[in-house]
N, C-alpha and C positions, 0 to 999 in steps of 0.2 A: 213647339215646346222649347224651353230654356237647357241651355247646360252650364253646370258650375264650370269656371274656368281658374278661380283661385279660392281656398278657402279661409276666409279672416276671422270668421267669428264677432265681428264687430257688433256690441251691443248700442242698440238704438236708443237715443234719449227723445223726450218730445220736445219739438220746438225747434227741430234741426231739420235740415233736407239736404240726405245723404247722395253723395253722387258719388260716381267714377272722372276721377279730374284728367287733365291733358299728357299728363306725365303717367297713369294709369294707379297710381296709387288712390286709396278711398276717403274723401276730404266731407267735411261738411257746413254747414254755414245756417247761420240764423233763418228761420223764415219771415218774409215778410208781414209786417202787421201793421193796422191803419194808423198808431201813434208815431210808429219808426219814422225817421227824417227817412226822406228819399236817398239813393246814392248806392254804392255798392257793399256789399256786407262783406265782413269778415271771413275768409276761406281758412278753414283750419285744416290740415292734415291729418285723418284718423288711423290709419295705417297703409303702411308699405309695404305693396306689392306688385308692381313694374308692370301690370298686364298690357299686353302688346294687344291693342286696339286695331281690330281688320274691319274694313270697311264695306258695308252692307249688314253689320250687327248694330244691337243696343244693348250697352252694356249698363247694367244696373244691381243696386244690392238686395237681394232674397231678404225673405223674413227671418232667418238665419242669421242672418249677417255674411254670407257669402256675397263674392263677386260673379253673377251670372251674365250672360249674353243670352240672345236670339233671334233671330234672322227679322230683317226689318220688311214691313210687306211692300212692295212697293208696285203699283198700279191696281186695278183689278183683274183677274180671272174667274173666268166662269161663263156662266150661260149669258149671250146679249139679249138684254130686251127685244122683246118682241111687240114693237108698236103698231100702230094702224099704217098701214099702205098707204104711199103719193097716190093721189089720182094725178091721170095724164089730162 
């Protein structure tokens, strides 16, 4: 499950894809589409909010417009396959 970690309220437009940028504040930038010149898009800053970024989350924005996190899975757990026997 996710926990809110900062709350911004940031209202979503379409045609953006909203991320958590490297400095922890909430930026956004065009989406790509098959007319657009190739290259890099435009990063804009939608609000500041400094979140301190720990390492084995993923931090993303709720439908809300909050700043959420949640633990990233990383390998599998659980039951192993149970396949057919080597023969000797």
């Amino acid at each position: 499950m996710a926990e809110m970690v900062s709350k911004t309220g940031v209202k979503k437009v379409k045609g953006y894809l909203y991320f958590v940028d490297k400095k922890g504040n909430v930026a956004r930038a065009p989406m790509s589409r098959a007319g657009r010149k190739k290259g890099k898009a435009k990063i804009e800053v939608v609000a500041k909010c400094g979140v301190k970024k720990v390492s084995g989350y993923l931090y993303f924005i709720d439908g809300k417009g909050n700043v959420c996190r949640a633990m990233m899975a990383r390998g599998r757990k659980g039951k192993k396959k149970g396949g057919k026997k080597k023969r000797r």
